[in-house]
N, C-alpha and C positions, 0 to 999 in steps of 0.2 A: 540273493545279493542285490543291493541295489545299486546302480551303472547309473544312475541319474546325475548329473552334475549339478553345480551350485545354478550355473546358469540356467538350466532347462528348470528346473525348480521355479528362478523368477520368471520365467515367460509363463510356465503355468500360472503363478498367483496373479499374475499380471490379466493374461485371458481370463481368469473364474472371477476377476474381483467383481462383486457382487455391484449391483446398477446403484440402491440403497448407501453402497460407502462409499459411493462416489457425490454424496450429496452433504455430509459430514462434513468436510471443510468447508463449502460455504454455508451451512448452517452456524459453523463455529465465527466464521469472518461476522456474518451479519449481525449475532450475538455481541461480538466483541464492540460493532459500529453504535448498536444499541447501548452498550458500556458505555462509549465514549461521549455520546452526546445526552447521557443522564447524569454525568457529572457536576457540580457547580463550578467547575473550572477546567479552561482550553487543555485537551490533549495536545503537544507537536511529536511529530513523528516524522523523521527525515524521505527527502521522496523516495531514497533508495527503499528502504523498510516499507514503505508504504505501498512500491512495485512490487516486490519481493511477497508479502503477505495478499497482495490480490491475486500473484500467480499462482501461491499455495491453494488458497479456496477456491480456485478453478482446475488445480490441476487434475484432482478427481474425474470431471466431466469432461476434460482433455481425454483423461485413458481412457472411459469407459464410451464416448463420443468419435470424436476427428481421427485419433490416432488409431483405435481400433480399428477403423475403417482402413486405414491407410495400410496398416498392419499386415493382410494378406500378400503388399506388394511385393516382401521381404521373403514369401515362402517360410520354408521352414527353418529360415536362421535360428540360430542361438540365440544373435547380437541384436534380431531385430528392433526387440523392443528397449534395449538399453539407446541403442543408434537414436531413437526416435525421442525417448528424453533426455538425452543430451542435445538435441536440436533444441528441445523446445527452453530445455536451461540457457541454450546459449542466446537463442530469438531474443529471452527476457533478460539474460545478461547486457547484452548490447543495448535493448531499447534503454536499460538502465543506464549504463553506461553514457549512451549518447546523450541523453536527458542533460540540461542543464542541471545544476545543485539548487536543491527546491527545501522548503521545509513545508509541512501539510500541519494546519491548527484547525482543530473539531472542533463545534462547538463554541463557535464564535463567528461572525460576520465583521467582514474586512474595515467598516464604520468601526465596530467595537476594538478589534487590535488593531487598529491604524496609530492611535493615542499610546499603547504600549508599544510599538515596534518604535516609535519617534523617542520615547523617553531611552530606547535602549541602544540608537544610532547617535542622539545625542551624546550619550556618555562615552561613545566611541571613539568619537569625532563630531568636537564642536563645531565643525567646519560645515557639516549635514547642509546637502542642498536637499529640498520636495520640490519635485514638476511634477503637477499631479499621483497618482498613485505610486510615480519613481521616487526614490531619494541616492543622494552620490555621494559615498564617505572617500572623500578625495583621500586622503591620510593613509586609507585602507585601502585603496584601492577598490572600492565595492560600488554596485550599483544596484540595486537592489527594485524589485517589484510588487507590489501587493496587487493579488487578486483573487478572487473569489466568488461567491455567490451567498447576501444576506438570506435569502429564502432557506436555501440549503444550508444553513449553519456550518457552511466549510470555506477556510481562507489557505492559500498559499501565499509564501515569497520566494520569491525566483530570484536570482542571481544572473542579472542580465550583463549586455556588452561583453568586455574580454574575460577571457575565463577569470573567475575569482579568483582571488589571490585564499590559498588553502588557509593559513591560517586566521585569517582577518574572518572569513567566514564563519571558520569553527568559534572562533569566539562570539560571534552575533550568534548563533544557533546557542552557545553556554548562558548568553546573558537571557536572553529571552525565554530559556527555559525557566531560568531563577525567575524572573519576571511574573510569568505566567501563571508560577506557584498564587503571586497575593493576589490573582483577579477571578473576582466571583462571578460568572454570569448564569443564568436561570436554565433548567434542563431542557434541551429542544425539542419537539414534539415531533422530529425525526425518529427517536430514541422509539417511541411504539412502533410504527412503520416498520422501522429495522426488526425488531424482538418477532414481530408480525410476522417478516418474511424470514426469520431464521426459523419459528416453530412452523410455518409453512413447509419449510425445508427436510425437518424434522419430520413431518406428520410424511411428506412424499418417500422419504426413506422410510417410512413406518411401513407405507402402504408396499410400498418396491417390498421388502423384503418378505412381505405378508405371500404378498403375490407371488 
């Protein structure tokens, strides 16, 4: 007869997960980075999603890493291991949470969607002031920040000053998606780098598991 509960169940799968499957999500994250910066046009992807998807492709190396470790502090709870990611959901709930509203565009340097983010604050609000990489849709309420890194083919805009007003936002995030649809820019040569270090990834899970 089996007495084993649901819990004790997950704490074993949790101790046996193999070192190899803890390297699978970020293989799959780097794969997907490589997607985005071989396309002939900007990904955006909200910062929440963008927090939320770098926590996944680490969380692997979390359990099989720091938490394991941490792990014996619990003895032989039940709960231990549930306790421990739910901490680490919440650490990433919160940073999210406290983050300003950010939108993240791949595959594009801030020079390049500077020109698209103006034609889309324009139509917001004619009113649009630029002070250097700020612009302020008085109308909206919005202030808005472009920043990034040309090398890196990665641009953010941030929503700075008082908290954004929700809906003035979500519509800047709507428009500049349609936007982004008609603009072609060249695949970035980040895009091997990335494919690089995901089959890197892949071959260290090969080896783990061989081993």
């Amino acid at each position: 007869m089996n007495t084993m509960t649901p819990m004790h169940n997950w704490n074993i799968w949790l101790e046996t997960l193999p070192r190899w499957a803890a390297l699978l999500p970020l293989a799959g994250y780097l794969f997907m980075l490589a997607w985005v910066h071989v396309r002939r046009r900007p990904s955006i992807v909200s910062g929440t999603w963008d927090g939320v998807l770098l926590a996944i492709s680490v969380a692997g190396l979390a359990i099989a890493g720091p938490l394991a470790l941490v792990r014996p502090a619990f003895g032989g709870a039940p709960w231990g291991w549930s306790i421990m990611l739910l901490l680490f959901g919440l650490v990433v709930a919160v940073c999210t949470l406290a983050a300003r509203p950010r939108l993240v565009v791949y595959n594009v340097s801030p020079e390049q969607l500077r020109p698209l983010v103006a034609e889309v604050v324009t139509g917001l609000d004619a009113h649009a002031r630029w002070a250097g990489a700020s612009v302020v849709l008085p109308s909206r309420r919005l202030q808005l920040h472009l920043d990034g890194s040309g090398g890196m083919r990665c641009s953010s805009i941030v929503a700075v000053g008082e908290r954004a007003a929700l809906e003035g936002w979500a519509e800047f995030g709507r428009r500049l998606r349609q936007a982004a649809v008609r603009m072609r820019v060249r695949p970035s040569p980040w895009a091997a780098l990335f494919a690089a270090a995901g089959f890197a990834a892949l071959a260290g899970a090969g080896w783990a598991a061989i081993g």
